[in-house]
N, C-alpha and C positions, 0 to 999 in steps of 0.2 A: 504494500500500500504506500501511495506515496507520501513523503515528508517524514520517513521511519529511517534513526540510525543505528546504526551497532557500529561496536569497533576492531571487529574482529575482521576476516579477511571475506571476503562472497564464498567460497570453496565449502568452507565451516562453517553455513549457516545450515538452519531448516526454518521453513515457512511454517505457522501459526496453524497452518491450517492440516498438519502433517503430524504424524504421529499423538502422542499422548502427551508430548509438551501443553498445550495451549492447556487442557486439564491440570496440570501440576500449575500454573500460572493462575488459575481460577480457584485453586486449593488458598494460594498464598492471598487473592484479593477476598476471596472469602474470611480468613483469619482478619486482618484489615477492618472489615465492615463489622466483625462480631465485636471486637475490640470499642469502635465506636458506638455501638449501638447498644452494647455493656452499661458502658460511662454515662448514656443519657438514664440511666434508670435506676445504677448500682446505690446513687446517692441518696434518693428516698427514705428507703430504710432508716440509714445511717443520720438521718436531721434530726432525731431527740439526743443521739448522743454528742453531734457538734452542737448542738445548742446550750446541754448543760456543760462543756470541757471546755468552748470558746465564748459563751456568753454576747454572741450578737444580738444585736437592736433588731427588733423588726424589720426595717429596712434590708440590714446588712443582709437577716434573716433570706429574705425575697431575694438577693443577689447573689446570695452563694447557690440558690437552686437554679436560677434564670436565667443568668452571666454567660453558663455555656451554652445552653439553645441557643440565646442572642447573638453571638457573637457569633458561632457558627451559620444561622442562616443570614448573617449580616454580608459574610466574606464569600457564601458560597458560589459567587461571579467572578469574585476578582480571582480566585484560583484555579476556580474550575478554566478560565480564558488563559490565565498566566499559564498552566498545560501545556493546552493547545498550541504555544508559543515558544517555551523554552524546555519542554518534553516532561512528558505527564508522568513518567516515574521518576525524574528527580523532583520535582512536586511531593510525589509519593513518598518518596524516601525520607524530605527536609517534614515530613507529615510524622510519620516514622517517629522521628527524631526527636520534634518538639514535644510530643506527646507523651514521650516515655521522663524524657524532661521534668515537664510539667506535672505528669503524673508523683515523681516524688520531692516535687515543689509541696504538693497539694497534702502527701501524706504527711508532709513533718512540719505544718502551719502552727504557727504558735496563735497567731491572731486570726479575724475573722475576715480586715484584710488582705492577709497573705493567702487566703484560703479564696476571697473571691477574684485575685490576680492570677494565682496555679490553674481556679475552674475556666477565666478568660482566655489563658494561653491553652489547655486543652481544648475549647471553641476553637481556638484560630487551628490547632493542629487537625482538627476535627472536617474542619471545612476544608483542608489541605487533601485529604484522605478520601472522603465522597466522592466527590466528583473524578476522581483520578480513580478509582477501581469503576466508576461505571462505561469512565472513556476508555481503559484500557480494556476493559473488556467486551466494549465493542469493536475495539481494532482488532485482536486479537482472534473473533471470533465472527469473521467478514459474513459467513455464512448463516442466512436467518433463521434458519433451521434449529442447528445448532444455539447458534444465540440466545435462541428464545428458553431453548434447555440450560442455560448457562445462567438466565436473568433467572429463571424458575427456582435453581439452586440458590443463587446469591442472594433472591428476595425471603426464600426459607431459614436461613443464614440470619438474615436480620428480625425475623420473627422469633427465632429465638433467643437472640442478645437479648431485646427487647422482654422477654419475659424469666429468660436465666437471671436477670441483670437484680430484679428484688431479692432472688431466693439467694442467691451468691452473696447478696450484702448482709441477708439476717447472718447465714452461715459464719460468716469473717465474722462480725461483728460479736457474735455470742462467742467465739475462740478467739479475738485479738479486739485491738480498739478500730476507731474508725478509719483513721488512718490506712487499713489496710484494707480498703474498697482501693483504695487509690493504688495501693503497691503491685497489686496483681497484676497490673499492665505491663511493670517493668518489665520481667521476666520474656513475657511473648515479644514485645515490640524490642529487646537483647537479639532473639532470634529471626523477626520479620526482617530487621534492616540488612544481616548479611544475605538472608535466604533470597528477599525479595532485589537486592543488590544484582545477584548471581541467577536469577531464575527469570525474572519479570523484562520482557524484551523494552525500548524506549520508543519512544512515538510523538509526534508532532503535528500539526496538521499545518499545511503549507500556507499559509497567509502573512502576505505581503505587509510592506509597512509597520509603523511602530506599534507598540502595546499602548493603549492607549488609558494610559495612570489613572489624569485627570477622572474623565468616563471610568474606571474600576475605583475610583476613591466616591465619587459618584453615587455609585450603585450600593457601597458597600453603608455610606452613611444615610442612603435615602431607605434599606429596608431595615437597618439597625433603629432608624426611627419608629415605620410602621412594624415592625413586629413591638419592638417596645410600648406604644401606643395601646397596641390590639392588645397585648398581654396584661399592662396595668386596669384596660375596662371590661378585659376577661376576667382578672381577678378580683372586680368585685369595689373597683379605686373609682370616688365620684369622678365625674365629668369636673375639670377644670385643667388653669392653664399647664399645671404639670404632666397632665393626662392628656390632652389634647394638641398640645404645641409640638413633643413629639412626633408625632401623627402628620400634622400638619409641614411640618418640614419637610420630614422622608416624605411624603407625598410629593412634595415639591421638589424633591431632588430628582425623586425617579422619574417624575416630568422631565425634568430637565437633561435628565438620563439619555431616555427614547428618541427628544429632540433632538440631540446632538448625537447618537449612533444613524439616526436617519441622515444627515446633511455629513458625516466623514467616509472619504474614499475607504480608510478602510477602519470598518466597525470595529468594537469591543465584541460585540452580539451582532453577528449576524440579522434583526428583526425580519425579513423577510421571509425567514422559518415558518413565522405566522400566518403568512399569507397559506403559506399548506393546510388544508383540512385538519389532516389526521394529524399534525403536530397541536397547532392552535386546541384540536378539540381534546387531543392529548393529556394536556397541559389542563385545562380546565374539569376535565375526567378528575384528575389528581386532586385539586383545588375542591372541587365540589365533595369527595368521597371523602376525604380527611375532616371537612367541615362539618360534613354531618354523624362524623362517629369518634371524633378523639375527645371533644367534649362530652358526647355519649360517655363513655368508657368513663370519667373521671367521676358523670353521675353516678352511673353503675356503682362503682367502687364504692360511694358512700353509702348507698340503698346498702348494699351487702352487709356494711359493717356497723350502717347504725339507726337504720330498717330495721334488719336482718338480726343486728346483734352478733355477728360476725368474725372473727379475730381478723389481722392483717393475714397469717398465715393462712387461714383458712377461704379467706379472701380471695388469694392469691392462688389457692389449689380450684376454686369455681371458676375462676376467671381462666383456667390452665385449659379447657378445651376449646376457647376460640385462637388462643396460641397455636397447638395442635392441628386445628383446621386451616389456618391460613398457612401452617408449614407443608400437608397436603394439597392445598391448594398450588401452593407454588411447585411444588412438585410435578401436579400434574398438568399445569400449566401449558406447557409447550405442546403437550399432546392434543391439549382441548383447543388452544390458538391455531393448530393445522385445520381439525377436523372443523371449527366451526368461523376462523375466521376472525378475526379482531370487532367488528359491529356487532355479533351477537354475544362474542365471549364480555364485553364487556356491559352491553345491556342485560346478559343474562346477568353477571355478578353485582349492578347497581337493583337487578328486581330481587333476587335471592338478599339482598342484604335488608332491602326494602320489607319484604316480606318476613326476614327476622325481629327484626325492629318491631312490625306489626305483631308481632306472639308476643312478644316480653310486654305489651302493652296488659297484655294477663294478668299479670304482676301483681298484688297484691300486698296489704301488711305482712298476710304469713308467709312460711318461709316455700317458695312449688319449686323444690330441685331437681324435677325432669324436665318443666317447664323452661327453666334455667339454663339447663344442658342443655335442648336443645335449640333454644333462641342464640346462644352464642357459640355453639357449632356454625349455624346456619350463618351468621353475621362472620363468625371469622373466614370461611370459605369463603362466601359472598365479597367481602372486603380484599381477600389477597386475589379473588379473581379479575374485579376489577383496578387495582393496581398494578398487574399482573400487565392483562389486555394494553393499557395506555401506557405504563413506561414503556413497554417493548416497542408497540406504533413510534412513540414516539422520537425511540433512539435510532430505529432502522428509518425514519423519517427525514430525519439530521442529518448533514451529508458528513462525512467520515472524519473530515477534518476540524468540522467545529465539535465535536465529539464534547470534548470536556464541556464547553461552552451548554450544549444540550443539556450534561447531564448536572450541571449546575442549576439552568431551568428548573428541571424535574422536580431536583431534591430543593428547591427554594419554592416554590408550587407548593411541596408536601410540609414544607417547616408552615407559609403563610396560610396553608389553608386547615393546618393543624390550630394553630396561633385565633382564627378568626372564629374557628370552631365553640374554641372554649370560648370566649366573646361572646358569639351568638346565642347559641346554648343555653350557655349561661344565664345571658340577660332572658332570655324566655322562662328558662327555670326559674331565674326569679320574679317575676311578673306574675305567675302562675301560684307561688309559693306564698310569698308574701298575703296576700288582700285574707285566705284564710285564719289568719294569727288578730286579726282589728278588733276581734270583737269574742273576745274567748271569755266566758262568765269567771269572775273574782279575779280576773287578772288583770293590776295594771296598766295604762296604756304606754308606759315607758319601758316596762316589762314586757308588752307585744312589738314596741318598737324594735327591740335589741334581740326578740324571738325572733322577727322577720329578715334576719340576716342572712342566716343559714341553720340549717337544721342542729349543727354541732351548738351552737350557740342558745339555740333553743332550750336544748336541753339540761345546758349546764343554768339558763336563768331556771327555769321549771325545779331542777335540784334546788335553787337560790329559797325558791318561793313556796317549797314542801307542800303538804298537805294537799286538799281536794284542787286546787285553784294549780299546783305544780302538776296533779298527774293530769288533770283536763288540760293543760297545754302542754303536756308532752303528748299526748295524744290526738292532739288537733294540729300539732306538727308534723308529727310523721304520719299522719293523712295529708296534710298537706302537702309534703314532699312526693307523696305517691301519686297526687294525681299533678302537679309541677311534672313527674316525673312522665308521667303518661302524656302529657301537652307535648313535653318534650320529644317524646317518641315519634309522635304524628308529625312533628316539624320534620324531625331528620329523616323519618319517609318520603316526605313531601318533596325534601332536599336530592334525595335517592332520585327515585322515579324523574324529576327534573335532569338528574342526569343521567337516565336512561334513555331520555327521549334527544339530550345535546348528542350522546355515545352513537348516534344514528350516521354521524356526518360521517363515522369511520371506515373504512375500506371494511367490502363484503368480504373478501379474502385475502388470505396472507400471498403477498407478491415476494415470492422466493427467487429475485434476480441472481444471474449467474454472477458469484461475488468477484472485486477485483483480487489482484496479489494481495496475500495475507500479511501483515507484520510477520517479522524474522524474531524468531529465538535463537537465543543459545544452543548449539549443538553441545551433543554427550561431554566431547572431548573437551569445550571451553568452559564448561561449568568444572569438570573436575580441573583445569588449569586455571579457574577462577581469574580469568583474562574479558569478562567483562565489562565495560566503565559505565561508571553513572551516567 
């Protein structure tokens, strides 16, 4: 493929697309992605024991869990483009580097801000790393066939960081201190750097003219704004100019973004990606599915344990078969993309998610754990199949050489439309929640004010105020939450099926073109003379 170097001689190569190389290369961007997608979740756990060892503010509180999202989908352009420009595995590697870095910055914090500068430089190592395993493994794996089996894998890969990531941190946590969520990275990313050094072939994509700073400093402060923005009125932060100005800015910037990639000879981003169908509707598949289920999921999570009654652990073992099902799903992914095509596989998986949504709407005070089971079987299949359908559209849509560029799109899609989710969500949740708590017999009305918060809140005033007047408002809360919860259902349906019907624009069938020359790997003989260079 063109714009691809090695340093070894032509004689002693093999092409990507030849023997079981490109597989050992997808082994090593697999580790990569689990690593990151570990770090977004391992910390959780671990926040009552930072909180009593470091004693942060509130604030500081919110920054040491935030800092990395943030910062990560802030930077996810300007590296995923820097790639495409100065070769997407030394990206990877300086990714590698900083992270394992950082990672025992983070473990040996004395303060809370050394602990939310360790979680910022993991962000930026973070955003180094993404987009560089999804670009190289589209170069890597020219053939769409193939590919599709490759994303199947590496999206299964990330389904399970993402749910390894709690259980690994109670684990550390109950045999060491907290400290050592963070340490576990060292050790892999010791081994990724020489493995992936010597294994992971380099790649570029051929584009003319300078990197363009300006436009990546740009981009990186106008979505560091709106994700900031969306995340403080997710969380629950009135409306004003601290909550708002952010917003307002990054909005303004990424304007100014778009204008100025349209008017230079040669972009940061490509935009005329857009112009394509299946990318545009791609991209907004991703945005739409994220939105209407990772706010889902954070409800869930409270229903279970204070609904429900719940532990975290036990939390954590119900919520284990939508994990499950979307590691399935990604699995069989490539199979279902041949036989039925990227339009259907994708309408199928926004209706099948739709359709889960619609059961858990069941739901009730008590506890229906086959109801349970199977609403979040059917939602996690549902969810990784349309994930599934559109990143793949989307990356075999992108022409080879804005690769990084794409796959920075993607994962900046999936961070903002995660981000807007909780936001939306949310503010319906509470709309829905609140107006039941105004008028609860022997309670207070400063009492129902500070009830109408959130249901955790509820029930610690309810403790406050004992007697008949505390259990009728613990009671008229978690009815409230249930049916907030049920309001909430029907939106993300609604948001579902909305992009069942966008999922339409996308190609009837998978177009299997005959691919070009594959990226060069390392032949036998040059990895065992580990001859070669970054």
């Amino acid at each position: 493929m063109s714009g691809t170097t090695t340093a070894a001689a032509p004689p002693r190569r093999r092409a990507a697309g030849d023997g079981a190389g490109r597989w050992v290369v997808l082994v090593v961007l697999c580790v990569s992605l689990l690593l990151v997608a570990l770090d977004a979740t391992v910390l959780h756990v671990a926040v009552p024991a930072v909180t009593e060892d470091l004693r942060p503010g509130a604030i500081e509180l919110l920054w040491i869990v935030d800092v990395y999202p943030l910062v990560c989908a802030s930077l996810l352009i300007l590296f995923g483009t820097l790639g495409d420009r100065v070769g997407r595995r030394r990206v990877l590697l300086l990714g590698y580097g900083l992270f394992g870095v950082a990672s025992a910055v983070a473990s040996l914090a004395q303060t809370a801000e050394m602990l939310i500068l360790a979680r910022a430089l993991l962000g930026v190592g973070g955003a180094m790393i993404m987009p560089a395993t999804l670009s190289i493994l589209r170069q890597v794996f020219p053939d769409r066939r193939e590919r599709a089996l490759a994303i199947g894998i590496w999206s299964a890969v990330a389904a399970v960081g993402a749910a390894v990531g709690p259980l690994l941190g109670g684990f550390l946590l109950e045999h060491f201190w907290w400290g050592a969520v963070f340490l576990v990275n060292i050790p892999l990313m010791l081994v990724s750097l020489p493995v992936g050094r010597i294994l992971l072939p380099e790649s570029r994509g051929d584009r003319d003219g300078p990197w363009d700073i300006l436009g990546a400093l740009m981009a990186a402060g106008g979505l560091f704004g709106v994700v900031l923005g969306v995340k403080q009125l997710g969380g629950g932060a009135p409306a004003s100019p601290f909550t708002v100005l952010p917003l307002l800015v990054g909005a303004a910037l990424l304007f100014f973004f778009v204008r100025r990639q349209r008017r230079l000879a040669h972009p940061l981003v490509d935009l005329r990606m857009f112009r394509r169908p299946a990318f545009s509707t791609s991209v907004g598949c991703i945005v739409l599915a994220m939105l209407a289920l990772v706010g889902l999921e954070l409800i869930a999570a409270q229903y279970l344990q204070l609904v429900l009654g719940l532990s975290p652990l036990q939390t954590g073992l119900r919520l284990l078969p939508l994990t499950l099902a979307a590691m399935a799903a990604g699995l069989a992914g490539a199979r279902m993309l041949r036989r039925f095509g990227p339009r259907r596989m994708v309408c199928f998986g926004f209706g099948l998610t739709a359709a889960a949504v619609l059961t858990l709407t069941a739901m009730g005070g008590a506890d229906n754990a086959p109801l349970l089971l199977s609403g979040f079987v059917l939602l996690g299949f549902g969810l990784e199949t349309t994930l599934f359908g559109a990143y793949e559209s989307m990356l075999s849509e992108a022409p080879a050489d804005q690769a990084g560029g794409a796959a920075a799109i993607g994962e900046t899609s999936y961070q903002l439309g995660a981000g807007i989710g909780i936001a939306l969500l949310g503010s319906v949740m509470n709309a829905a929640y609140s107006p039941g708590l105004r008028s609860v017999p022997g309670v207070p009305q400063h009492a129902s004010d500070r009830a109408g918060h959130s249901l955790g809140e509820a029930y610690d005033v309810a403790g406050g105020l004992g007697g008949s007047a505390g259990a009728a408002l613990r009671r008229a809360a978690r009815d409230s939450f249930v049916h907030g919860l049920h309001v909430t259902l029907l939106v993300s349906a609604g948001l579902l099926l909305l992009g069942a019907v966008i999922a339409l624009r996308l190609p009837r069938i998978m177009q299997c073109a005959e691919p070009p020359a594959a990226v060069e790997l390392p032949a036998p003989r040059e990895v065992a003379d580990h001859r070669v260079t970054a």
